[in-house]
C-alpha positions as CSV (number, residue, x, y, z in Angstrom):
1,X,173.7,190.8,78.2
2,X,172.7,194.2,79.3
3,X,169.7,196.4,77.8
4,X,172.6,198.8,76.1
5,X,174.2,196.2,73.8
6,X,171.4,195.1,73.0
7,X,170.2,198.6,71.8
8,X,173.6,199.3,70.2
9,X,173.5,195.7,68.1
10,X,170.4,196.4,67.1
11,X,170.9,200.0,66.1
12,X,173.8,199.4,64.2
13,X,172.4,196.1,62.6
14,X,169.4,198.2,61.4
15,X,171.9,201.0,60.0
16,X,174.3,198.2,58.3
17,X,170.9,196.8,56.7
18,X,169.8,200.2,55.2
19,X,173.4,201.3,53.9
20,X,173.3,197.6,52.0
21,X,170.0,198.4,50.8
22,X,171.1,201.5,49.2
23,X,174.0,200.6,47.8
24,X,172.0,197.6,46.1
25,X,169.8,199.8,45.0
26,X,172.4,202.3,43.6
27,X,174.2,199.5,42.0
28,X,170.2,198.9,40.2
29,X,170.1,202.3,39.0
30,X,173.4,202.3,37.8
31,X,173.3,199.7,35.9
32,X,170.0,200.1,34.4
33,X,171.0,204.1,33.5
34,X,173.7,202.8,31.2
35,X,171.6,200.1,29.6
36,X,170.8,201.5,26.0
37,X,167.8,199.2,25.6
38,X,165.8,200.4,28.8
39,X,162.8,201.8,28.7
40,X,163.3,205.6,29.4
41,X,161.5,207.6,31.8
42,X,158.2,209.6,30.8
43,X,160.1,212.5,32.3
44,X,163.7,211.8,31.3
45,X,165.3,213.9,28.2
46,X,165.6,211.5,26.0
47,X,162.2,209.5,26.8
48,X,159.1,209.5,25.7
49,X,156.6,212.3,25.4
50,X,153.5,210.1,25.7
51,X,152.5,206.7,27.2
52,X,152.3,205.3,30.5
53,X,154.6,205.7,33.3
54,X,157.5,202.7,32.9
55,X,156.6,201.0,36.3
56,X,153.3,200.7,35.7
């Protein structure tokens, strides 16, 4: 096995793992977005004026 494969499997292993990542994370957002019973963002439209940030 040669330096380059090794540099290509890795590269594209790293990309694979970030793109499945994302779309995990999209799914998340997704999800939690059309939940009625979420806590709303501080900053959203329809959230609260006042009180702590939700994550913390």
């Amino acid at each position: 096995m040669d330096l380059t494969f090794l540099l290509v499997t890795l590269a594209l292993g790293t990309m694979l793992a970030v793109v499945l990542f994302a779309l995990l994370s999209k799914k998340n957002v997704e999800d939690r977005r059309n939940d009625p019973d979420s806590k709303r963002s501080t900053l959203a439209k329809d959230g609260p004026s006042h009180g702590a940030p939700q994550d913390v």
